[in-house]
MMTF fields as JSON, N, C-alpha, C and O atoms, coordinates in Angstrom:
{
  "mmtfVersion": "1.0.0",
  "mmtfProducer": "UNKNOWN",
  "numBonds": 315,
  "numAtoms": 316,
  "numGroups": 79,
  "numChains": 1,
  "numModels": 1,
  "chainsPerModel": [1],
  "groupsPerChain": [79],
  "chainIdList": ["A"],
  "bondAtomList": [4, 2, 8, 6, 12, 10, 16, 14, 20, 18, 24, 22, 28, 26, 32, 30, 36, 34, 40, 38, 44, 42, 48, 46, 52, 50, 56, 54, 60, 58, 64, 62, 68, 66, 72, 70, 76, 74, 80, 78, 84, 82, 88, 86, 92, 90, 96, 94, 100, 98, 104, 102, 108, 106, 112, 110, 116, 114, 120, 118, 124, 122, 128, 126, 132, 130, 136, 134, 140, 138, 144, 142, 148, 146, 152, 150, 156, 154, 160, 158, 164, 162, 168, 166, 172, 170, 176, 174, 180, 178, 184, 182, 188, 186, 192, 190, 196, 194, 200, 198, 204, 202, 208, 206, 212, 210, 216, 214, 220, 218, 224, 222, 228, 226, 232, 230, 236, 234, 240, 238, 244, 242, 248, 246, 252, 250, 256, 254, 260, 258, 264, 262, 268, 266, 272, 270, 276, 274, 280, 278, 284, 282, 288, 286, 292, 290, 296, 294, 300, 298, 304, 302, 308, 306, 312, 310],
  "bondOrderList": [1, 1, 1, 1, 1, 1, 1, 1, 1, 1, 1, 1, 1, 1, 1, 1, 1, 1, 1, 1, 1, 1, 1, 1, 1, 1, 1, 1, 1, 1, 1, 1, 1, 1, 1, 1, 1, 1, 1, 1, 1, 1, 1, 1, 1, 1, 1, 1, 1, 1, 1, 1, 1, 1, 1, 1, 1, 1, 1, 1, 1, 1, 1, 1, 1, 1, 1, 1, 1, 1, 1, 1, 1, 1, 1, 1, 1, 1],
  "groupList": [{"groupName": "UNK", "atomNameList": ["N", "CA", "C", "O"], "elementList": ["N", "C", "C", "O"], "formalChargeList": [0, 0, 0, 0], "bondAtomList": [1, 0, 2, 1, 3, 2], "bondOrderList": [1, 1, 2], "singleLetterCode": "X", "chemCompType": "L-PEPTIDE LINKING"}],
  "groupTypeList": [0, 0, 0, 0, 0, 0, 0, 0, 0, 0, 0, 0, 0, 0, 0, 0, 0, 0, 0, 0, 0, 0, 0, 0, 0, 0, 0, 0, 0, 0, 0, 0, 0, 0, 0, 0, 0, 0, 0, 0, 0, 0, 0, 0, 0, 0, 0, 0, 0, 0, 0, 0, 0, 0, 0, 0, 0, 0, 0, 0, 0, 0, 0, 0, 0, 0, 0, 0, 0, 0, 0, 0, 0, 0, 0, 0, 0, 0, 0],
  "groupIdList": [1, 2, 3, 4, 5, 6, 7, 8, 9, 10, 11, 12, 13, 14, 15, 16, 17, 18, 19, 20, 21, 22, 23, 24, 25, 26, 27, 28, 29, 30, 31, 32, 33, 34, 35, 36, 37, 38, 39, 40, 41, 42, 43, 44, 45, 46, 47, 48, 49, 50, 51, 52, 53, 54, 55, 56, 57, 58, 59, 60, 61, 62, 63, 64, 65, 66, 67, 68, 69, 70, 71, 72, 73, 74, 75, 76, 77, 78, 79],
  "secStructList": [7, 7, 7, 7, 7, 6, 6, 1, 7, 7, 7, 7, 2, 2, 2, 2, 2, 2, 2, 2, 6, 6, 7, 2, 2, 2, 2, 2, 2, 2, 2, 2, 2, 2, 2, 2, 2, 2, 2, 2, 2, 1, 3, 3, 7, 7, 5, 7, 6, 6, 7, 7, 5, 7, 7, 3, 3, 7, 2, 2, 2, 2, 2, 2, 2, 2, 2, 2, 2, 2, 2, 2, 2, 2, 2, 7, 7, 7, 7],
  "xCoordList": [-22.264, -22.286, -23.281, -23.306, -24.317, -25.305, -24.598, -23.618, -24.961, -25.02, -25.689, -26.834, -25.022, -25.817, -25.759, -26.608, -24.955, -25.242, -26.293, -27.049, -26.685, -27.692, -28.284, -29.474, -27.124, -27.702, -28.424, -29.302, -28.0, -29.124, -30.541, -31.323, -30.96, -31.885, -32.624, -32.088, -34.101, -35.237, -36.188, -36.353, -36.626, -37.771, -38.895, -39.153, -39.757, -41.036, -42.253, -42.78, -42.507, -43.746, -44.804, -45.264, -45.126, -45.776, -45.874, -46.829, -44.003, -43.584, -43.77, -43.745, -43.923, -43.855, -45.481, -45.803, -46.343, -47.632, -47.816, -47.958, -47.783, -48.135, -47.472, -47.803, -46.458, -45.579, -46.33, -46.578, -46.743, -47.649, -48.853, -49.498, -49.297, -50.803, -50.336, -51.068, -49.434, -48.997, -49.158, -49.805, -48.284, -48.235, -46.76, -45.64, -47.069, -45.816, -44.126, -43.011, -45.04, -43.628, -43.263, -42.579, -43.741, -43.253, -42.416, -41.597, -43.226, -42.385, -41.016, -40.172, -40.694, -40.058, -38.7, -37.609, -39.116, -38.475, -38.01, -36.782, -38.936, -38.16, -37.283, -36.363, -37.509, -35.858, -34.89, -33.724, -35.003, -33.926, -33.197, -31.999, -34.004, -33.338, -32.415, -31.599, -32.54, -31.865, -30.783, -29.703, -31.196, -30.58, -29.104, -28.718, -27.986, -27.208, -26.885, -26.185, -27.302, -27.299, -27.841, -27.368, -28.649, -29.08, -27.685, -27.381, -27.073, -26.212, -24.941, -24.484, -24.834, -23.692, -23.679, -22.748, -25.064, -25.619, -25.185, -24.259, -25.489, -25.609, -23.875, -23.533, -23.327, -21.549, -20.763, -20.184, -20.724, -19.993, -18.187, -17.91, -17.126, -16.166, -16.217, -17.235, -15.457, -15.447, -13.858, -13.012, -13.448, -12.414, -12.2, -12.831, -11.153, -11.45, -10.197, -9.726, -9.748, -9.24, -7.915, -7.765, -7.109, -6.028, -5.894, -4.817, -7.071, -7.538, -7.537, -7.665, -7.454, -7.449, -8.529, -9.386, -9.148, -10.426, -11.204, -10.363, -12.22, -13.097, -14.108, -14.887, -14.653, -15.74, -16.915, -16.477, -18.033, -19.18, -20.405, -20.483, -21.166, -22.856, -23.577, -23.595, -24.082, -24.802, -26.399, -27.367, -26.313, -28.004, -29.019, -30.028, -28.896, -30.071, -30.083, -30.873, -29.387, -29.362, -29.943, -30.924, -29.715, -29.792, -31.495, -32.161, -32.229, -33.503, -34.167, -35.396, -33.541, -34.383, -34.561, -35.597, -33.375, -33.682, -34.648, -35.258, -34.636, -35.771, -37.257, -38.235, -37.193, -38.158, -38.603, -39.829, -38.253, -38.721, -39.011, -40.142, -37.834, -38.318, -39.584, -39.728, -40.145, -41.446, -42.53, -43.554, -42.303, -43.094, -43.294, -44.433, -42.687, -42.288, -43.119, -43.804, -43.036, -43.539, -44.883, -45.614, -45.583, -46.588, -47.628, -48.791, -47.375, -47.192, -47.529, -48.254, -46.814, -46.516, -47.894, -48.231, -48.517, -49.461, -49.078, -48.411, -49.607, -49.307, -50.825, -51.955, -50.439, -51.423, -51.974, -52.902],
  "yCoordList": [31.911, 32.99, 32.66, 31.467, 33.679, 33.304, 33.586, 34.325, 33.063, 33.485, 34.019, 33.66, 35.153, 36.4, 36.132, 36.739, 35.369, 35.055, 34.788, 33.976, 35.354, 35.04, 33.689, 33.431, 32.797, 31.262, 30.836, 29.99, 31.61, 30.452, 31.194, 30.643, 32.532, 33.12, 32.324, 31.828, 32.191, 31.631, 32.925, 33.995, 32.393, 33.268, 32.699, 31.539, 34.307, 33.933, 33.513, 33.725, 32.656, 32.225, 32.921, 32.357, 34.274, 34.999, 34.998, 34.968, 35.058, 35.448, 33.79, 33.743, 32.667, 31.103, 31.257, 31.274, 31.363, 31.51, 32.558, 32.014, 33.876, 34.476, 34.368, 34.868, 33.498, 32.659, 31.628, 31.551, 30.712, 29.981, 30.052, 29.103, 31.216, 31.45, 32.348, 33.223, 32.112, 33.258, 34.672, 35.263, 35.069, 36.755, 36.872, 36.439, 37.353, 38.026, 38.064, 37.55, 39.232, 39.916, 39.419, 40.146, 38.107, 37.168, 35.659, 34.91, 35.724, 34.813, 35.322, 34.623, 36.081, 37.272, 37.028, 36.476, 37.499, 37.268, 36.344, 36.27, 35.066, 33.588, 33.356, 32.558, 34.253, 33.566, 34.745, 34.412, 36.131, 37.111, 36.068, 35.874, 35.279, 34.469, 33.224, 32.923, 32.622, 31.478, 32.261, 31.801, 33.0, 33.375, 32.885, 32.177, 33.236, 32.872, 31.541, 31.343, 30.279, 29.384, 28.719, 27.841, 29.3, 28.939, 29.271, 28.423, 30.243, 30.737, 29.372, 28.679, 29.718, 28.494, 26.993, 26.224, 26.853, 25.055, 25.768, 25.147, 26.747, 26.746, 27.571, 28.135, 27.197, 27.452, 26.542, 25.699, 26.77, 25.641, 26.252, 27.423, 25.209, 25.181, 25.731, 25.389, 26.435, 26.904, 26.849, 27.187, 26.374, 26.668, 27.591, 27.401, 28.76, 29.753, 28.882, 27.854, 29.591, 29.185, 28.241, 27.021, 29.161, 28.451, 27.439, 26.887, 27.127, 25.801, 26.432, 25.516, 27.377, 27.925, 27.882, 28.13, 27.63, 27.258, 28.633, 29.428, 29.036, 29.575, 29.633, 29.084, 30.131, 29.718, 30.675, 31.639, 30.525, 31.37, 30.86, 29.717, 31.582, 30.869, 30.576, 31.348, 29.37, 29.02, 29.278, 28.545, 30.672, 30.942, 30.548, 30.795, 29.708, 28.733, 28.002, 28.465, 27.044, 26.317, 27.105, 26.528, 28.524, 28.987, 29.346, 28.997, 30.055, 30.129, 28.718, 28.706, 27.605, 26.262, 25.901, 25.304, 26.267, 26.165, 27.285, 27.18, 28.225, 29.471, 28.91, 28.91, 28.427, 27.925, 26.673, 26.639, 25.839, 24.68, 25.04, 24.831, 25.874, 26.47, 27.717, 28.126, 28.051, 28.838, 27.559, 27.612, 26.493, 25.464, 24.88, 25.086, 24.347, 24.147, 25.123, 24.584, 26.335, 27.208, 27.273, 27.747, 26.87, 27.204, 26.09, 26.471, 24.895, 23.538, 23.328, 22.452, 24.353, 23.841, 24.472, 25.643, 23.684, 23.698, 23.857, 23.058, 25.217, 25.616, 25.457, 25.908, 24.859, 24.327, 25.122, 24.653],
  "zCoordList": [104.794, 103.836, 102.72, 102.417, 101.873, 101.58, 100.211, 100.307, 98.747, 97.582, 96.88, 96.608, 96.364, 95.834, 94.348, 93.694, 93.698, 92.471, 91.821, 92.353, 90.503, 89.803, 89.404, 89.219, 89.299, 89.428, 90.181, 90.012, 91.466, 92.901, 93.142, 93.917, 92.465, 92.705, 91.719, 90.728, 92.07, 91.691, 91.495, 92.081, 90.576, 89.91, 90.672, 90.995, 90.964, 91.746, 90.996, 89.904, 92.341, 91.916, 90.91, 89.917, 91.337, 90.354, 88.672, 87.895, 88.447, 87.117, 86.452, 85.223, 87.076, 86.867, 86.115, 84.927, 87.436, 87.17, 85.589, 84.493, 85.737, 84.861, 83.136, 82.061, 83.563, 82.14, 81.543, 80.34, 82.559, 82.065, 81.747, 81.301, 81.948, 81.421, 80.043, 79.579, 79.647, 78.574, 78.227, 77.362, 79.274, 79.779, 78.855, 79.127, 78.104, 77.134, 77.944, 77.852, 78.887, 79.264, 80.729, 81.449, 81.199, 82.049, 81.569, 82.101, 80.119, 79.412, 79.254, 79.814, 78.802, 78.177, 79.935, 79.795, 81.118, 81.981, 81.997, 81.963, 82.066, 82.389, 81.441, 81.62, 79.91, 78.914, 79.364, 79.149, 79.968, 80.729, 81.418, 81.211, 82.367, 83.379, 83.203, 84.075, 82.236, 81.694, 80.254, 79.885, 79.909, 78.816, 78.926, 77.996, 80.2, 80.288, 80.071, 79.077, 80.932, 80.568, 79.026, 78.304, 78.954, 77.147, 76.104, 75.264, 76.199, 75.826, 75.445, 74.536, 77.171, 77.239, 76.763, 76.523, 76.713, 75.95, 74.698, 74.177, 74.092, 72.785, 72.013, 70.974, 73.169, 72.476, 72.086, 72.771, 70.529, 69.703, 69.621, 69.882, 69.216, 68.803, 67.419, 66.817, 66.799, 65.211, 64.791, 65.62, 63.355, 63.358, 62.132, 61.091, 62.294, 60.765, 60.125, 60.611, 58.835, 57.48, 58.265, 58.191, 58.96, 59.55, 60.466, 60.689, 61.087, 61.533, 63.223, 64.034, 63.651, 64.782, 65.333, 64.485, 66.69, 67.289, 67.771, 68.192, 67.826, 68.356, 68.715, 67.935, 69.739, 70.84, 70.1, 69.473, 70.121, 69.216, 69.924, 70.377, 69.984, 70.223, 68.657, 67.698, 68.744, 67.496, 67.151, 67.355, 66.516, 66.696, 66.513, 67.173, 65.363, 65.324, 66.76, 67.582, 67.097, 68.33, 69.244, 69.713, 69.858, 70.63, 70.537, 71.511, 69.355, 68.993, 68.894, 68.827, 68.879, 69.104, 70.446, 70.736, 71.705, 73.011, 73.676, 74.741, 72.911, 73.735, 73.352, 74.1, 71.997, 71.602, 72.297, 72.196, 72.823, 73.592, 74.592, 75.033, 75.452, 76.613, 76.969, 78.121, 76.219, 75.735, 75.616, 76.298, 74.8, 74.527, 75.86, 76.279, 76.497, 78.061, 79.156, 80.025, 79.081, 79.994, 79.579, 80.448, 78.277, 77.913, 78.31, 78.443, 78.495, 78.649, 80.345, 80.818, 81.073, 82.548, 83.275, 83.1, 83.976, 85.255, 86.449, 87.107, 86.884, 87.856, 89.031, 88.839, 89.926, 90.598, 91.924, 92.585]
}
């Protein structure tokens, strides 16, 4: 049985290539594609007044991983 989930799909070659030559709106795809996972690196514990826990994404954190990963794609040689 094959998996149709969004995790195991790979982004094509094309959108890799045209990311790394810094095509806006291929960059733009490759953070669509991870966004999820970026997300999830970037979910902290919080606790409000009563000391009760909650789950939140931390936006700075989250704009420092898109940001590397842009730095990264910009960076990568495609051969």
């Amino acid at each position: 049985m094959e998996k149709s989930s969004k995790c195991s799909k790979l982004l094509p070659y094309h959108i890799i290539a045209a990311a790394a030559s810094g095509d806006v709106e291929a960059i733009n795809e490759v953070l669509k594609h991870y966004e999820g996972y970026i997300a999830a690196l970037s979910t902290r514990m919080l606790y409000d007044e009563c000391g009760n826990p909650h789950y939140c994404v931390d936006e700075t954190l989250r704009r420092r991983l898109e940001t590397k990963l842009i730095t990264k794609i910009l960076a990568f040689e495609v051969a």
